[in-house]
C-alpha positions as CSV (number, residue, x, y, z in Angstrom):
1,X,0.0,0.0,0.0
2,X,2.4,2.6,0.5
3,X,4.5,2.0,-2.5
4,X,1.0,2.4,-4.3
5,X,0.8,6.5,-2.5
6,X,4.6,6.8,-3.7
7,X,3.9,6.0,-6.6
8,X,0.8,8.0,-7.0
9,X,2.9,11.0,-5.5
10,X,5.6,10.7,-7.9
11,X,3.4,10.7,-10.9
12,X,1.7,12.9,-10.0
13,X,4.8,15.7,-9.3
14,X,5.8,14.6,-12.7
15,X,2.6,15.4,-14.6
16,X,2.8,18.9,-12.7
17,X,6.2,19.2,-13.6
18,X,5.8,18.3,-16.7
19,X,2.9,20.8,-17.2
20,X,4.5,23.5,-15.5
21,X,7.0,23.2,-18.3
22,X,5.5,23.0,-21.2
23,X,3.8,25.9,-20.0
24,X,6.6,28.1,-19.9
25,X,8.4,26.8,-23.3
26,X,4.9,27.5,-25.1
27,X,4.9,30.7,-23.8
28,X,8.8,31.4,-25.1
29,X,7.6,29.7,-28.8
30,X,4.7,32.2,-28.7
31,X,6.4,35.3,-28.0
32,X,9.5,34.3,-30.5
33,X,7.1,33.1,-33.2
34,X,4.2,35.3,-33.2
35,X,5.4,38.2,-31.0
36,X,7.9,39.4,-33.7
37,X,9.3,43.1,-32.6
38,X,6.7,43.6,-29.8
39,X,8.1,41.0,-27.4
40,X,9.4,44.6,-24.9
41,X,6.6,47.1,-26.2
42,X,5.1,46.9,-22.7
43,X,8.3,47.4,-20.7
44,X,9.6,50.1,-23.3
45,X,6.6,51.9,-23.1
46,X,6.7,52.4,-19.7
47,X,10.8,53.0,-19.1
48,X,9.9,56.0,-21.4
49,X,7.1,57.4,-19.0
50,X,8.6,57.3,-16.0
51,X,11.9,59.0,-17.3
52,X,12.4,61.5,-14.8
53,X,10.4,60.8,-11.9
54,X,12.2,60.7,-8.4
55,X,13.4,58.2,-6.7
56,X,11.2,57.1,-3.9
57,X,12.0,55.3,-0.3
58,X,14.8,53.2,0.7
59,X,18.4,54.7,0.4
């Protein structure tokens, strides 16, 4: 019996795992593939508007 709940635990972690995964890597394809040039636009577009603003907190 308790190799049976190892079992099931282990095969389980791997079918997570291994979704997890395939997750991520589809995501990667997806941006490479269909993203072309607009893989940053998000990030770009806001380094440009908050050029200039203070700093604020910590030292």
């Amino acid at each position: 019996m308790g190799n049976l709940v190892i079992d099931f635990i282990l095969l389980a972690l791997c079918i997570i795992g291994f979704t997890a995964l395939m997750g991520t890597v589809t995501n990667v394809f997806g941006m490479k593939v269909f993203g072309r040039g607009n893989v940053n636009k998000f990030k770009t577009k806001s380094t440009s508007i908050q050029t200039g603003w203070k700093k604020v907190g910590g030292k």
